[in-house]
C-alpha positions in Angstrom: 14.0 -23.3 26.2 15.4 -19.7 25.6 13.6 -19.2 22.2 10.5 -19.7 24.6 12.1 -17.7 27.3 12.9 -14.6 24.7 10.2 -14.5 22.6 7.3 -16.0 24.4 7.5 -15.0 28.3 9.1 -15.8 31.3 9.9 -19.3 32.1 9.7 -19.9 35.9 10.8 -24.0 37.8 9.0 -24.6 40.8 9.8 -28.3 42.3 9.5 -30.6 38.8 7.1 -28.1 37.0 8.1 -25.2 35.0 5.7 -22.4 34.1 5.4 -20.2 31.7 3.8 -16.9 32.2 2.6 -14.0 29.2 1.3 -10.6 29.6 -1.5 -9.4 27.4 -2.9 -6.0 27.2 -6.0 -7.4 25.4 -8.0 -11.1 25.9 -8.5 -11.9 22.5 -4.7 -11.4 21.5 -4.5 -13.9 24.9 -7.1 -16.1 22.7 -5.5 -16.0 19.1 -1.9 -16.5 20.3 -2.7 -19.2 22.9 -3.3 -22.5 20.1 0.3 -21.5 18.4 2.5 -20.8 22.1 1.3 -24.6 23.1 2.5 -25.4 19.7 5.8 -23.7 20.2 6.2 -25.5 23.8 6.0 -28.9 22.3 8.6 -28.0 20.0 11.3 -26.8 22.5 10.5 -30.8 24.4 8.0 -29.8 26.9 5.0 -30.8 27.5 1.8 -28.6 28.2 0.2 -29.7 31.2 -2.3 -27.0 32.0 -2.9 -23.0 32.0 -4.8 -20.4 33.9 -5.6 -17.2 32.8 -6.0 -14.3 35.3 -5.6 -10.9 35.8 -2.6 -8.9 36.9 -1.9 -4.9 37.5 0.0 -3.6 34.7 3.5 -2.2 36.0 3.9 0.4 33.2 0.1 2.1 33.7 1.7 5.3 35.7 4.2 5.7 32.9 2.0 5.0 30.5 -0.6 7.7 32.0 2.4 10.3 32.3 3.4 10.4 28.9 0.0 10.2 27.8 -0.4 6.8 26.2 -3.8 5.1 25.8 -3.3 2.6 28.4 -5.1 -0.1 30.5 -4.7 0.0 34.4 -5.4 -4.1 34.2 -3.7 -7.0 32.2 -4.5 -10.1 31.4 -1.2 -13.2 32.2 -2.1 -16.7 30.6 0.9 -19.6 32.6 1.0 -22.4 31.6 1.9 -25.5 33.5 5.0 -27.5 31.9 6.9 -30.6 32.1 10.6 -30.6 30.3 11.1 -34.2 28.5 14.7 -34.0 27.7 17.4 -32.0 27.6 
């Protein structure tokens, strides 16, 4: 659970369900990293239930505009829906 935590997003328990959630700047790094994070979340003993993908307001665009980075005022967050098997 905290190699998925650190590396992969931000693990979140609500009731018996946990969910993971991942900020993209870009949909098709959402796309190409999604097959190998499901991958990953078998392998800590959970199992993947379901995701959603949506949109969400990037906290860093103001910064981002300030010191004049190329940056995007919208982000894309995949969660997915989890069930812990063991511990």
């Amino acid at each position: 659970m905290n190699i998925i935590n650190r590396n992969k997003g931000r693990i979140i328990k609500k009731g018996e369900f946990f969910y993971l959630e991942k900020q993209y700047k870009d949909l098709n790094e959402l796309i190409k990293e999604e097959k190998s994070l499901i991958s990953k979340i078998e392998d800590n003993n959970f199992i993947f239930l379901d995701n959603m993908v949506s949109f969400c307001e990037n906290p860093y665009y103001v910064l981002d505009k300030l010191y004049k980075r190329k940056s995007k005022k919208i982000n894309y967050k995949n969660t997915f829906k989890l069930i812990h098997t063991g511990f």
